[in-house]
FIVOLO-377126 format. One line per 10 residues: their letters; for each residue x, y, z negated of N, C-alpha, C, O. Coordinates in steps of 0.2 Angstrom, whole numbers, plus 5000, padded with zeros to 4 digits. Example, Ala and Ser with C-alpha at 12.3 -4.5 7.8 and 13.67 -1.06 7.14 Angstrom:
# residues 2
AS	5066/4972/4961/5062/4978/4961/5066/4984/4961/5071/4983/4958 ~ 5064/4989/4965/5068/4995/4964/5064/5000/4961/5067/5006/4960 .
//
This chain:
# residues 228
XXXXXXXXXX	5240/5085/5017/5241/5079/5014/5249/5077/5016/5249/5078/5022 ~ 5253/5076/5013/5258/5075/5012/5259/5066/5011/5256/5062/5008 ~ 5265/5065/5016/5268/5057/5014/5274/5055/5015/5278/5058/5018 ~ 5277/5049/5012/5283/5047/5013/5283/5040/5014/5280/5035/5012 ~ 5287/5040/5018/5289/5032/5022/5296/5030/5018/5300/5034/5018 ~ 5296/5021/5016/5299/5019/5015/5302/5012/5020/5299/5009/5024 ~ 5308/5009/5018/5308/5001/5023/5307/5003/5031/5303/4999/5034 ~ 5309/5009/5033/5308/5009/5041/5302/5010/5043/5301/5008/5049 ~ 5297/5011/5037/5291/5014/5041/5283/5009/5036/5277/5011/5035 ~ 5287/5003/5034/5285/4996/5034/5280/4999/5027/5275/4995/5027 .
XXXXXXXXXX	5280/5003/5020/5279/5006/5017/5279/5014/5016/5284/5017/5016 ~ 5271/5017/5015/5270/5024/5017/5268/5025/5010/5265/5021/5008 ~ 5268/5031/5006/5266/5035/5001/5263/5039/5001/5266/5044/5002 ~ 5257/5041/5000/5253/5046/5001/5251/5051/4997/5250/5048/4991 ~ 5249/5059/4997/5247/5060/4992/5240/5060/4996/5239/5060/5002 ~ 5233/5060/4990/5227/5063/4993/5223/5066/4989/5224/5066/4983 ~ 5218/5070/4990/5214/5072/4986/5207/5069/4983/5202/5068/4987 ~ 5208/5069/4975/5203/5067/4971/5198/5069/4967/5200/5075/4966 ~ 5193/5067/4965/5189/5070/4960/5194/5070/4953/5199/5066/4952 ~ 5192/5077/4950/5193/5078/4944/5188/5076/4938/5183/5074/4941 .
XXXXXXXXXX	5189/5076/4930/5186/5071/4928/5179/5079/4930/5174/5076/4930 ~ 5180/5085/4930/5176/5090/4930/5169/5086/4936/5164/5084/4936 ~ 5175/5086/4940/5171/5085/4946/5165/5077/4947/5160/5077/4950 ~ 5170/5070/4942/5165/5068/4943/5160/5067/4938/5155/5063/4937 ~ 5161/5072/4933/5155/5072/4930/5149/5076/4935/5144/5074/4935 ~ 5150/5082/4938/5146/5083/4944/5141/5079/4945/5135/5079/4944 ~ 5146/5074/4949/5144/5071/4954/5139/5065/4949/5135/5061/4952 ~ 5140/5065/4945/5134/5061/4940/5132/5064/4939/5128/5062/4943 ~ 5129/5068/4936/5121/5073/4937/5120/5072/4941/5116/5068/4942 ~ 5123/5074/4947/5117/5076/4953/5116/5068/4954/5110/5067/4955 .
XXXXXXXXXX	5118/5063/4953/5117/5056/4953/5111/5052/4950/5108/5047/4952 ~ 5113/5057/4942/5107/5056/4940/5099/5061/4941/5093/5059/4941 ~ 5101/5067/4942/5094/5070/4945/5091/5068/4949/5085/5068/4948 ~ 5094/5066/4955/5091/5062/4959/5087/5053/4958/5082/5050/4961 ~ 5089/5053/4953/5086/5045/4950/5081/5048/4945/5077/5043/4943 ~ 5079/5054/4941/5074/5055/4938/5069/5059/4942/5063/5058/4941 ~ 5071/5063/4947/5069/5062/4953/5064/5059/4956/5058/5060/4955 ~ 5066/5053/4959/5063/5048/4961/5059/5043/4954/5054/5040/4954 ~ 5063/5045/4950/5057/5041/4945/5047/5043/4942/5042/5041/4940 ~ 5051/5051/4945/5044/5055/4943/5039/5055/4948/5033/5055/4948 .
XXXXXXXXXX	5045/5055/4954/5039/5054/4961/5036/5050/4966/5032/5051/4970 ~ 5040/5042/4963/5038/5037/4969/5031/5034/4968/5028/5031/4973 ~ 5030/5034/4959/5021/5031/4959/5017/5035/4962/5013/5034/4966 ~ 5019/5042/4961/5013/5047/4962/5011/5048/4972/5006/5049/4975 ~ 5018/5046/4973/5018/5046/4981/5015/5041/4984/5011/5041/4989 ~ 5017/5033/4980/5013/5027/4983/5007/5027/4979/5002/5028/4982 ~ 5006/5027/4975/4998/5028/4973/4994/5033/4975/4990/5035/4970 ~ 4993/5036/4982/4992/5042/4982/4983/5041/4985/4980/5037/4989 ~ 4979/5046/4981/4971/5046/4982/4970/5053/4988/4974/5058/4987 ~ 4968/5052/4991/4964/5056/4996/4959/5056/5000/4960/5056/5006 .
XXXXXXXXXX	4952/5057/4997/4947/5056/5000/4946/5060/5006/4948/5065/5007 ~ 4939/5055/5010/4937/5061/5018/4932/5060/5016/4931/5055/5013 ~ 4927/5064/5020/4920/5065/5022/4915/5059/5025/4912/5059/5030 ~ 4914/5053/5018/4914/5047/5022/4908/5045/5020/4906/5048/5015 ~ 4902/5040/5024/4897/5037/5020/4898/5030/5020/4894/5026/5019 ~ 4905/5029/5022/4909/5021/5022/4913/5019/5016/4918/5023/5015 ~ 4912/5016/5010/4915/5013/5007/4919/5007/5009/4917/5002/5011 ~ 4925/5008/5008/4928/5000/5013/4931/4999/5005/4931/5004/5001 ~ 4934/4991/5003/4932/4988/4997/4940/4981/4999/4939/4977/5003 ~ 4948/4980/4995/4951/4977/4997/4949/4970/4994/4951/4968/4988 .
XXXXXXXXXX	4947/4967/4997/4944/4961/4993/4948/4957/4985/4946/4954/4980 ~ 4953/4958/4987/4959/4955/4984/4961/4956/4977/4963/4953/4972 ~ 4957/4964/4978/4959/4967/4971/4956/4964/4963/4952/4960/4962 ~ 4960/4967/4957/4959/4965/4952/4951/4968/4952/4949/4972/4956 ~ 4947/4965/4946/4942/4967/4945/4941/4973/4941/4936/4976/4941 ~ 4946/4976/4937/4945/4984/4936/4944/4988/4942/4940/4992/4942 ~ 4949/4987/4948/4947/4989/4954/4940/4988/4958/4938/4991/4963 ~ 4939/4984/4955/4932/4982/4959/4924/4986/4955/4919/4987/4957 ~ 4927/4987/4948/4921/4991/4944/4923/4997/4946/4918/5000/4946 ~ 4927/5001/4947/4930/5007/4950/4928/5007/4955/4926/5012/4956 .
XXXXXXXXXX	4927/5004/4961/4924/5006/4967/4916/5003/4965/4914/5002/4971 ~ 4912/5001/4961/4906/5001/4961/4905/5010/4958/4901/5014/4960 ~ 4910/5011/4953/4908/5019/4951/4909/5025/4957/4905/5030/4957 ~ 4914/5024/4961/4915/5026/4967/4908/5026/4972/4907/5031/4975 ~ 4903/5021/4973/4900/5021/4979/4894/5025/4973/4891/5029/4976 ~ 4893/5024/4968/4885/5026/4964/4888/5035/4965/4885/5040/4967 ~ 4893/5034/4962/4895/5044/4960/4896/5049/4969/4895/5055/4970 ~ 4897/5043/4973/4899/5048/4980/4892/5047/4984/4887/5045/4981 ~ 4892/5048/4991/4887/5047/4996/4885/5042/5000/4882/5042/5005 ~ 4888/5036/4997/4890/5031/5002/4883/5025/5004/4878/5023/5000 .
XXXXXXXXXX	4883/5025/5010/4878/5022/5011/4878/5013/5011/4874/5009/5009 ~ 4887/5012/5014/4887/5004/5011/4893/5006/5010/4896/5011/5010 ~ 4895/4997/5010/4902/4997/5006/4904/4987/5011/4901/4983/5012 ~ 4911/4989/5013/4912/4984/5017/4918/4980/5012/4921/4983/5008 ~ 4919/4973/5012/4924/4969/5010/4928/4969/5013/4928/4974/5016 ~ 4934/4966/5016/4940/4965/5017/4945/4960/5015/4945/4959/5009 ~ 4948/4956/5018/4952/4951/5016/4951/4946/5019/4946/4944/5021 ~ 4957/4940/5021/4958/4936/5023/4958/4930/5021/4956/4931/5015 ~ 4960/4923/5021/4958/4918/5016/4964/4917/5010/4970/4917/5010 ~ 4960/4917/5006/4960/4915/4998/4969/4913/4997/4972/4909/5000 .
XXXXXXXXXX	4970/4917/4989/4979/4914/4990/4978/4906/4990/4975/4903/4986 ~ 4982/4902/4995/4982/4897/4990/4980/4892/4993/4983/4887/4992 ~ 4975/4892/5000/4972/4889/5004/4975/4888/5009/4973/4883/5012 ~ 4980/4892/5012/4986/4891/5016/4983/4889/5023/4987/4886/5026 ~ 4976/4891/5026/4974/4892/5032/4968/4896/5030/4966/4898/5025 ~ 4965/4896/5037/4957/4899/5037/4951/4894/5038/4949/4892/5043 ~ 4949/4892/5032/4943/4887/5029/4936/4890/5034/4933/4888/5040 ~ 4935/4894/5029/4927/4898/5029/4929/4903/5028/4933/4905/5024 ~ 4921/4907/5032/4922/4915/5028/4920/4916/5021/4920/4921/5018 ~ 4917/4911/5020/4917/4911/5011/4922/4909/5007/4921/4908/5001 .
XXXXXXXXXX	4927/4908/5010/4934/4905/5007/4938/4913/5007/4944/4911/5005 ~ 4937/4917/5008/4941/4922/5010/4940/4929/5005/4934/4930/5003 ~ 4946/4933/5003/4945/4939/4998/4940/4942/5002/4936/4943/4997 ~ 4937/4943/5006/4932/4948/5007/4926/4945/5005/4922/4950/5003 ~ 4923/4940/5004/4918/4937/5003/4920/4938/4993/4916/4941/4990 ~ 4926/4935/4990/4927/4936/4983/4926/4943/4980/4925/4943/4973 ~ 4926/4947/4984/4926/4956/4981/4919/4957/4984/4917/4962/4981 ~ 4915/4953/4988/4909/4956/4990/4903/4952/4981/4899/4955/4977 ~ 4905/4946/4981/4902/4944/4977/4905/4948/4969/4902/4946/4964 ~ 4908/4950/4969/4910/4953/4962/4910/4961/4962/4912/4965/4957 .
XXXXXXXXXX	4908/4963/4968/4903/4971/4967/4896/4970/4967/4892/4975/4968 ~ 4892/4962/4967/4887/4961/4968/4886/4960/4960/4881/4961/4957 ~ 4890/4957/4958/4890/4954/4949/4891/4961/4946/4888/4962/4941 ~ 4896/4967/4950/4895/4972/4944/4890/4976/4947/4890/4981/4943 ~ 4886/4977/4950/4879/4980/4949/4878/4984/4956/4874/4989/4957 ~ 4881/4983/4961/4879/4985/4969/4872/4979/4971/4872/4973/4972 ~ 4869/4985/4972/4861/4980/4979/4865/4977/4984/4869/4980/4987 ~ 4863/4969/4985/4866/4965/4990/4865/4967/4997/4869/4965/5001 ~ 4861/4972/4997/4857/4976/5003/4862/4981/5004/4861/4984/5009 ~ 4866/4983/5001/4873/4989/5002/4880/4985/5004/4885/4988/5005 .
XXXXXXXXXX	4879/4980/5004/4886/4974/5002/4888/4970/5008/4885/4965/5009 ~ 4892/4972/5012/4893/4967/5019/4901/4966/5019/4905/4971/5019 ~ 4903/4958/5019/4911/4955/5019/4911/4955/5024/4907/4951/5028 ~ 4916/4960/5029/4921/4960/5034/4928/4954/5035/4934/4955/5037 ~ 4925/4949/5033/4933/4944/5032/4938/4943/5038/4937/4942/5044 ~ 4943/4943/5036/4949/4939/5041/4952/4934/5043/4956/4933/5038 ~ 4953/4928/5047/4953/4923/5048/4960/4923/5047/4963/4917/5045 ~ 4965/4929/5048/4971/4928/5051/4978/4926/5045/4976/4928/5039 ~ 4982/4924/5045/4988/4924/5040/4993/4926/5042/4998/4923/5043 ~ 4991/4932/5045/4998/4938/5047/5004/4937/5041/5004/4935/5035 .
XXXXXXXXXX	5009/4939/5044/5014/4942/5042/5014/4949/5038/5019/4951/5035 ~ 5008/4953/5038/5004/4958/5036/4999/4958/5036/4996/4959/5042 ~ 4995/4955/5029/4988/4953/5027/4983/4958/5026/4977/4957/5026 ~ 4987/4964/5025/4983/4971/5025/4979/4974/5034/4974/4975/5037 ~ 4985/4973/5035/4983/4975/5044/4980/4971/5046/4976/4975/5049 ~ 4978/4964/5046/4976/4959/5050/4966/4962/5048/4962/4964/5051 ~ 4966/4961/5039/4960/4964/5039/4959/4971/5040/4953/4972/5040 ~ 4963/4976/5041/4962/4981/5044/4959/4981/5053/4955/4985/5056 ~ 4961/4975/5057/4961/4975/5062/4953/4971/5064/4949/4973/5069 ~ 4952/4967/5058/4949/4964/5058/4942/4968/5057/4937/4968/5061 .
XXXXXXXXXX	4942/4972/5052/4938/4977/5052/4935/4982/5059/4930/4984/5062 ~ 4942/4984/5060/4941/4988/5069/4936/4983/5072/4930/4984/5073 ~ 4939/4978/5074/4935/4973/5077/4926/4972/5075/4922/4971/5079 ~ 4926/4973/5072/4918/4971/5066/4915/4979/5067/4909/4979/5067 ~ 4917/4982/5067/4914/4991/5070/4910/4990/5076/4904/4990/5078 ~ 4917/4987/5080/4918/4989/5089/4912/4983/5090/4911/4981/5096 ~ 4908/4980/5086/4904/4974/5089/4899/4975/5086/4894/4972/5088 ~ 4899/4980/5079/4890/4983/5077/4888/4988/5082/4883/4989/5084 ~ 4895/4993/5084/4893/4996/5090/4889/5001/5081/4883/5004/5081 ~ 4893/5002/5077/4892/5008/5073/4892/5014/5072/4889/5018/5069 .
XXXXXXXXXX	4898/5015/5077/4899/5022/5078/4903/5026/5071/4902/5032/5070 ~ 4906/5023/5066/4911/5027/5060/4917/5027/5062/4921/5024/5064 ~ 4916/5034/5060/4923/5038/5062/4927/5040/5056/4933/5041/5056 ~ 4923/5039/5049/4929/5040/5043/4927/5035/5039/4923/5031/5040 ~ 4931/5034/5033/4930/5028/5029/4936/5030/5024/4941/5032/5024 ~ 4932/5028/5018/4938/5028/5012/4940/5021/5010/4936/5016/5011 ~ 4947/5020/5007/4949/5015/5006/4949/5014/5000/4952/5018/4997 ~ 4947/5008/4996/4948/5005/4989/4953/5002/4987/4953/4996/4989 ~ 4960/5005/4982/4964/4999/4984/4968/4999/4978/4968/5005/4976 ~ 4971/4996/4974/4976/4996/4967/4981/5001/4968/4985/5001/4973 .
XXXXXXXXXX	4982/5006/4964/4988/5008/4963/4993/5010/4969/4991/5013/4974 ~ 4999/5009/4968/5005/5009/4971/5005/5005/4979/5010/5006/4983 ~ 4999/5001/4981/4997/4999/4986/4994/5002/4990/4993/4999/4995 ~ 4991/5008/4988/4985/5012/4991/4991/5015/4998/4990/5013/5004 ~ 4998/5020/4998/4999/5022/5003/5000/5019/5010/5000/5021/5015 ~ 5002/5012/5008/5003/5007/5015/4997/5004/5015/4997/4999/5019 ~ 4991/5005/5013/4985/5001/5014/4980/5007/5018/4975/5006/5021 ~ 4985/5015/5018/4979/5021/5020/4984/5021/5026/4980/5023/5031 ~ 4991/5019/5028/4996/5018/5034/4994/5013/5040/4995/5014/5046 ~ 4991/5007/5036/4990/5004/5040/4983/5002/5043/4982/4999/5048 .
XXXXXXXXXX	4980/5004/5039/4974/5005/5041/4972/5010/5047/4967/5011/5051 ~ 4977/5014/5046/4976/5021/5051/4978/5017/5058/4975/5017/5064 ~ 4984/5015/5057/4985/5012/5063/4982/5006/5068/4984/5003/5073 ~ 4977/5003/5063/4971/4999/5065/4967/5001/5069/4966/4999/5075 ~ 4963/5007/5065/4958/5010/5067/4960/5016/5073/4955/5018/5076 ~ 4966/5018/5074/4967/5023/5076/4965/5030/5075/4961/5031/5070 ~ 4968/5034/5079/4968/5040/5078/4961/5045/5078/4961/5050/5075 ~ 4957/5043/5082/4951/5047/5081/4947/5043/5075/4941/5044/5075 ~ 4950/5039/5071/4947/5037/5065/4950/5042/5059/4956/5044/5059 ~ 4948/5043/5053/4949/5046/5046/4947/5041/5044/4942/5037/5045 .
XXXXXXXXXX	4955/5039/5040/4954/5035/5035/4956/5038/5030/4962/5041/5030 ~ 4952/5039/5022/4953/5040/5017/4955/5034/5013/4954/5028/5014 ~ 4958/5039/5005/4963/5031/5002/4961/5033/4994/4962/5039/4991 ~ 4959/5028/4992/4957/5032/4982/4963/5023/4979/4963/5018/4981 ~ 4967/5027/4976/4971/5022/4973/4968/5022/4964/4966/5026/4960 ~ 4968/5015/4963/4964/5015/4956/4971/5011/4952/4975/5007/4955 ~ 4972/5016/4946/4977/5014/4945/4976/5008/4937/4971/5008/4934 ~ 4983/5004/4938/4984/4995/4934/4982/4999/4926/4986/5003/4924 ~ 4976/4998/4923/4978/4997/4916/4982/4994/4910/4983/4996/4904 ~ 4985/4991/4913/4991/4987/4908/4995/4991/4910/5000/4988/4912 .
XXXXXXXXXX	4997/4997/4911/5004/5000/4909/5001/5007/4910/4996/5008/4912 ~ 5007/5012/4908/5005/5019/4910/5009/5023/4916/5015/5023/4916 ~ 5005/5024/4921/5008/5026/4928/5013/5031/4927/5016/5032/4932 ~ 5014/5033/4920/5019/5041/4922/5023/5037/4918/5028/5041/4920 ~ 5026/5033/4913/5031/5031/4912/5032/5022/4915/5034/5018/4911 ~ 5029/5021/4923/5029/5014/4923/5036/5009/4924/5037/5003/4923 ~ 5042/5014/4925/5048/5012/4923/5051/5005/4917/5056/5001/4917 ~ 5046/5009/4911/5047/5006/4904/5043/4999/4905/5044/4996/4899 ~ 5038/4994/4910/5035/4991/4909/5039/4987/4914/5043/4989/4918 ~ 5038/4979/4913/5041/4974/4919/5035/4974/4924/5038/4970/4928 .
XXXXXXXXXX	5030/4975/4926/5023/4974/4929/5024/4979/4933/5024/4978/4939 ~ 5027/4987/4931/5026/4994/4935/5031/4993/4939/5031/4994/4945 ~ 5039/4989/4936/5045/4992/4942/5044/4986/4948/5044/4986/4954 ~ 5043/4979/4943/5041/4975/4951/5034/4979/4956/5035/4980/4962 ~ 5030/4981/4954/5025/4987/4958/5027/4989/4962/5024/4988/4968 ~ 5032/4995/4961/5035/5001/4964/5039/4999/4966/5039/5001/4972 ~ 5045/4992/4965/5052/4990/4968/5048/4990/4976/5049/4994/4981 ~ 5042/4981/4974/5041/4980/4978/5035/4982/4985/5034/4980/4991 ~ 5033/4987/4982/5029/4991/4986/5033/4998/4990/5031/5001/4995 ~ 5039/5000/4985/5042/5003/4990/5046/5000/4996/5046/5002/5002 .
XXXXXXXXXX	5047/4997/4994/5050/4990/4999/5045/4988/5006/5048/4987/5011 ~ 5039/4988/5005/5034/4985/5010/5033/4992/5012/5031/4992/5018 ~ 5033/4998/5009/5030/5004/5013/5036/5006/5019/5034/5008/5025 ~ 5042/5005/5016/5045/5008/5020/5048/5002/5027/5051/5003/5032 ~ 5045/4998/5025/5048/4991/5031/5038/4993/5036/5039/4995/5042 ~ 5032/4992/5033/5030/4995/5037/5028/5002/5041/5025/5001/5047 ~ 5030/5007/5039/5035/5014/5043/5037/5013/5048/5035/5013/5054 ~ 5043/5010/5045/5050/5011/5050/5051/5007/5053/5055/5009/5058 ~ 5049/4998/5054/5049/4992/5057/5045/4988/5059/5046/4984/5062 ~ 5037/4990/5057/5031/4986/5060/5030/4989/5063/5029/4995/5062 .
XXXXXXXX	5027/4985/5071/5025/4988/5075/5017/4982/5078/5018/4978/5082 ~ 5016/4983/5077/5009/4978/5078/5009/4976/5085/5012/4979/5089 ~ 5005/4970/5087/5003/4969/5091/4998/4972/5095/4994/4974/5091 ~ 4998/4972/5101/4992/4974/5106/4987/4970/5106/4982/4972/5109 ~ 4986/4964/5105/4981/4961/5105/4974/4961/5102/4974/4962/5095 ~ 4969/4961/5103/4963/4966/5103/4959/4959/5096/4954/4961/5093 ~ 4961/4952/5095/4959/4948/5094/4963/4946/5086/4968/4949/5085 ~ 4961/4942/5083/4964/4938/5078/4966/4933/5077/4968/4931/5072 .
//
């Protein structure tokens, strides 16, 4: 690189080297490959299903009710001997009332309406209004194991779409490591998963749940506290 100074130094001219227009068309493809890229693989990533060897049904109480006839299909089609609730109190309520005020009680009572025996059906509810409402009934649920003194060591997860891979991350970290948690992601009927791009419902989805997956990864660290 080459320069020239003018006015005693006070003004410098430079030559440098640039993209050519060759070049930065390059550099837009790969710019673009990379963004169809990512568009092909991030629902399939956060929506990801992977069952384990479970006869636990766990149930996110919160979810829509397609999700909640989908894991009534799930517990009749698989092994499962029950099916637990989950969830902390109700949007909207803005503390902890009652345990019948809470998603886990709301999702026990609408796997009882779509056709599960009340005798298979037990709400694990959360009191807590964590800063992460996932974990808290993750943790919540640890707690409820540790005090049946049940002894499960895997469990599959019931959870919407795009939400299932920070619902199987943090759950895992609730329950720890000598637990198997399995994750069945049931995917939104109002849009189609493989072009959710094209809908306003799928990119807020994916914005916002890539967003929460990678802030719990890389930034949430839980507490040690054994309580709620």
């Amino acid at each position: 690189m080459s320069s020239e100074s003018r006015l005693a130094g006070i003004i410098v001219r430079k030559e440098r080297w640039g993209l050519s227009w060759r070049g930065r068309a390059i550099l837009l493809a790969l710019m673009l490959l990379v963004l169809c890229t990512l568009l092909v693989r991030v629902y399939p990533f956060l929506a990801r299903t992977h069952r384990v060897d479970a006869h636990v049904l766990i149930v996110e109480g919160w979810v829509h009710e397609y999700a909640i006839r989908a894991a009534v299909e799930e517990f009749v089609s698989g092994s499962y001997q029950r099916v637990l609730t989950t969830g902390g109190p109700v949007e909207g309520a803005g503390r902890y009332v009652n345990d019948y005020q809470t998603s886990a009680s709301v999702g026990a009572e609408l796997l009882i309406k779509y056709g599960l025996p009340k005798e298979v059906v037990q709400m694990v509810p959360s009191r807590a209004m964590d800063r992460d409402r996932t974990y808290g009934s993750a943790v919540a649920l640890r707690n409820w194991f540790q005090t049946e003194g049940s002894g499960v060591s895997s469990i599959n997860v019931i959870t919407e779409n795009v939400h299932a891979r920070r619902t199987q991350l943090l759950f895992q970290k609730a329950l720890g490591r000598n637990s198997r948690v399995g994750i069945i992601a049931v995917m939104n009927p109002d849009y189609d998963a493989k072009r959710w791009w094209g809908y306003s419902q799928g990119v807020k989805d994916v914005a916002s749940e890539t967003i929460a997956y990678a802030y719990a990864k890389c930034c949430f660290w839980p507490s040690r506290r054994g309580d709620e």
